[in-house]
N, C-alpha and C positions, 0 to 999 in steps of 0.2 A: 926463392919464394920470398916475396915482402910479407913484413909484418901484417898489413892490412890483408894477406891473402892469407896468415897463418889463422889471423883471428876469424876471417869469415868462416876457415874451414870449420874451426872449433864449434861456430854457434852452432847453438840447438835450437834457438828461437828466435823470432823476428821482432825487432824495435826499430821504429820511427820515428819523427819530429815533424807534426801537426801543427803547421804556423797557427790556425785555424782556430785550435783549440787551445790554445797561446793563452791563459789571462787568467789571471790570479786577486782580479776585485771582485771588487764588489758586485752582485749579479744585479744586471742590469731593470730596471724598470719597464716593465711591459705585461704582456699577454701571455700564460703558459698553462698549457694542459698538463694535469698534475692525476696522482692519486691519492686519496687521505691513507694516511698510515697509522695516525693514533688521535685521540681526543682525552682531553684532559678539562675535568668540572672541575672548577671551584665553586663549593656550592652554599647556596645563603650567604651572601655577602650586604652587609647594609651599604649602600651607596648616597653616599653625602647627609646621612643620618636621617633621612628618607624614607628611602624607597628599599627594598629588596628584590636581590638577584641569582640567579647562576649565571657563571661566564662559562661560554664554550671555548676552547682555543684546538683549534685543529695543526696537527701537521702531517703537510705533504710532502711528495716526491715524483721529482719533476718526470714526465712520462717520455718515453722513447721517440712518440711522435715528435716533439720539440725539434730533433733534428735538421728538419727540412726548414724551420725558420731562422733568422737570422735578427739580432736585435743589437743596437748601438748603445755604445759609451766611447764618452769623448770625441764625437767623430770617425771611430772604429765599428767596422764592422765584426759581429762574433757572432760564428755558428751556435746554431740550438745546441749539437751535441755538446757543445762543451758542459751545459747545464742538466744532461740527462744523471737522473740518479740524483740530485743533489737534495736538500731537503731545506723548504719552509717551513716558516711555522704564521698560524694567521694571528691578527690582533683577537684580542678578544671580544665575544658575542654575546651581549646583554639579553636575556631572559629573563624579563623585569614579571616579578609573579604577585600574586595575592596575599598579602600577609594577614597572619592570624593575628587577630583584634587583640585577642586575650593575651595573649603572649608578646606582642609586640602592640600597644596599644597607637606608637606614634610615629608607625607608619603608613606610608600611606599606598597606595594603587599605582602603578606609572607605565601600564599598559601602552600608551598612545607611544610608546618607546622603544616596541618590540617590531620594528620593519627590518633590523636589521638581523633579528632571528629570525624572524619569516624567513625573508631572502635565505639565510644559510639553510634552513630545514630544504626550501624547495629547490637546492641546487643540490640536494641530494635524493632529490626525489619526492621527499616529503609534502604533499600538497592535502589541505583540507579544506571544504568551502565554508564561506559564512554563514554563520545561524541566521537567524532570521532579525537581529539587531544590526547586522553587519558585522560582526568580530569574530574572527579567526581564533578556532583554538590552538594552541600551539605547543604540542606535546615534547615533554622532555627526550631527549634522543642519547644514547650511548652507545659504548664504541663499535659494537657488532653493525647500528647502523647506518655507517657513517664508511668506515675502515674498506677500503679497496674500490669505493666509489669513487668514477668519475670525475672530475669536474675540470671547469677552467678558471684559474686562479690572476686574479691584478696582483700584481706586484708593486710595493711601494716602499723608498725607504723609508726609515724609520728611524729617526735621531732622538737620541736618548742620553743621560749622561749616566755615566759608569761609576763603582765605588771610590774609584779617584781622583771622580771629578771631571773626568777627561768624555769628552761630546764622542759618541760613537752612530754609527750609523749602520744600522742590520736589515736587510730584506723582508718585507713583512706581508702576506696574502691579504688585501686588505680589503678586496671583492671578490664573490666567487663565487660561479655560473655553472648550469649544469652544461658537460659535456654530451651533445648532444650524438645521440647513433652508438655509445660507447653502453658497457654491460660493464658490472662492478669485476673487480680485479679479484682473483684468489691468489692473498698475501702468503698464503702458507707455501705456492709455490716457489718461493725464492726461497725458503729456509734450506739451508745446506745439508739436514738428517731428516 
């Protein structure tokens, strides 16, 4: 008996090599159906000694469906599964709000700057109609209602420099659409107790 026939006897379990799933960069730039998994406010922030804010910053994880598509770097083709499970995080979502006069006397209103919080609320669902001025209210959101939704997320890099000074480039959600025909995800399903 060869070696190679003693070892197979031995195994208990089966291993592969997935040219396919082959790739260890950067994940690539595109289109990906994801789930939110947590949301993190920083909240009251002055921006450019201004205006005030909360920033939303969500992270996902990329969803199973991904599989079936296929997306390029470098001229390479790389299946979706390679990126199932993997985890984004989005830029952050300005909620530019009304500051109190009295306490912050010198700021000011920066409303006309909240599209890009709308967009986030409503790719979670979140839709309200305009008053009768035309202005959207746009209500503060947390993590219960956000967490196991849906959505389809742009991908973009993201270059930034690091405490060394050294130019890094990270994966960042940096649009994101409601997944449409899909029902929110129950996270607690995957917990292992």
């Amino acid at each position: 008996m060869s070696n190679v026939d003693t070892i197979l006897d031995k195994s208990t379990s089966e291993a592969y090599y997935d040219p396919s799933m082959d790739f260890s960069g950067l994940m690539p730039e595109g289109m990906y159906k994801a789930h939110a998994t947590d949301l993190v406010i920083k909240e009251n922030i002055v921006i450019k000694n201004k205006y005030i804010s909360d920033i939303y910053e969500v992270k996902f994880e990329i969803a199973p469906e991904n599989e079936e598509n296929t997306y390029e770097d470098d001229g390479n083709e790389i299946s979706g599964k390679t990126f199932v499970g993997k985890e984004v995080r989005s830029k952050g979502f300005f909620r530019f709000k009304k500051p109190d006069k009295t306490t912050n006397p010198n700021l000011e209103e920066n409303s006309g700057s909240n599209k890009s919080y709308m967009e986030l609320i409503q790719s979670f669902g979140i839709v309200s109609e305009p008053d009768s001025e035309g202005r959207y209210f746009l209500p503060d959101v947390n993590e219960s209602d956000v967490v196991g939704m849906p959505v389809e997320i742009e991908v973009k890099h993201n270059e930034w420099t690091n405490s060394e000074g050294e130019k890094v480039k990270t994966p960042k959600a940096v649009a994101i659409f409601r997944w449409e025909g899909q029902t929110k995800k129950d996270l607690t399903e995957d917990l292992p107790f």
